[in-house]
N, C-alpha and C positions, 0 to 999 in steps of 0.2 A: 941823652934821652934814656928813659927806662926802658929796661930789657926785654919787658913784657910786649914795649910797642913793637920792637920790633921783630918778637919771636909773633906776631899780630901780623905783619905787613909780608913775613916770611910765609906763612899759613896762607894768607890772602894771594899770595903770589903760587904758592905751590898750589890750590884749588883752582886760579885761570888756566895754569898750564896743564895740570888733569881735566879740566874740563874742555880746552879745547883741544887737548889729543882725543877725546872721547866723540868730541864731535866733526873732527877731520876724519877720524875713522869709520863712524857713521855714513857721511856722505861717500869714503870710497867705496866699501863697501855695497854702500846702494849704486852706485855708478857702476860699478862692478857685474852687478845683478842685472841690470838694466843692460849694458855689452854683453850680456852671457847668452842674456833671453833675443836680446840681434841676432846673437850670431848662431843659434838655433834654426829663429825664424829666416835666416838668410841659407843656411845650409839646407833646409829646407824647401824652401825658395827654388836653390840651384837643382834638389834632388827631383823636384815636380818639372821642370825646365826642362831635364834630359829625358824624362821618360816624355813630356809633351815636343819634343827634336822628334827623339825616338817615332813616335808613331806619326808627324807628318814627312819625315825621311820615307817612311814604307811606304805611307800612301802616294806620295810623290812619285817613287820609284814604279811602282805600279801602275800609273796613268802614262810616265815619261817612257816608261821602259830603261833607266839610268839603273846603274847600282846604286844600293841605298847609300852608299860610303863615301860614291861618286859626289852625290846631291850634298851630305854633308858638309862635305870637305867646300864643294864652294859656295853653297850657304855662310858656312863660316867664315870665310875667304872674303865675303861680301860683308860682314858683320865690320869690321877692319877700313874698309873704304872711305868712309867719314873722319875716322883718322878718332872719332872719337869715345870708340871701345877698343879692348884690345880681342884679340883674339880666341876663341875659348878652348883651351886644351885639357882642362881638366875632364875626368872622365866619370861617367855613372857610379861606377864604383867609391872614382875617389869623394864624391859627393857623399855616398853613404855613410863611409867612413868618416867624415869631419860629422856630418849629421850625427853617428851614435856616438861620437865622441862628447859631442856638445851635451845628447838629450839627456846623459846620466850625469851633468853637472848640476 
C-alpha cells in the first residue's frame, strides 16, 4: 500500500480518539457539575432541617415541659425504628460547613 494511505488511516484514527476524549470529558465534567449543584442543594437541604428540628424541639419543650435535648434525642431515637433511616448525628454546625464548602465550588 502507499504510505499516504496509511499516514490517512493514522490521522483518521488519531482525530476518533481526540475526539472522543473530548467528549468523555464533556460529559464528566457535566456530570460533575450536576453532583456539585446536589450536593449544595442537599447541604442545604440538611441546613434548613436543623434549624426547622431546632424550633419544633423548643416549642415542644415548652408545651411538654421536657428539655429541649431531651425531645431531640428521642425524636431521633424514633427516626431509627423503621430500620429504614439511620440516625442523624450530624450537627448545625457541621451542616454549615459542608454547605460553604460546597456554595464556593
Amino acid at each position: 500500500m502507499d504510505p499516504s494511505v496509511y499516514n490517512g488511516l493514522f490521522a483518521i484514527a488519531g482525530a476518533a480518539v481526540g475526539g472522543g476524549c473530548t467528549v468523555a470529558a464533556t460529559l464528566i465534567e457535566r456530570r460533575w457539575s450536576m453532583a456539585k449543584r446536589d450536593i449544595r442543594n442537599l447541604a442545604d437541604q440538611v441546613a434548613s432541617y436543623y434549624q426547622l428540628e431546632r424550633l419544633y424541639k423548643e416549642e415542644m419543650a415548652e408545651l411538654t415541659g421536657k428539655a429541649s435535648k431531651t425531645i431531640m434525642e428521642q425524636m431521633r431515637a424514633h427516626v431509627t425504628e423503621g430500620g429504614a433511616y439511620v440516625r442523624p448525628t450530624m450537627t448545625s454546625a457541621e451542616a454549615m460547613k459542608l454547605l460553604s464548602k460546597w456554595k464556593d465550588n
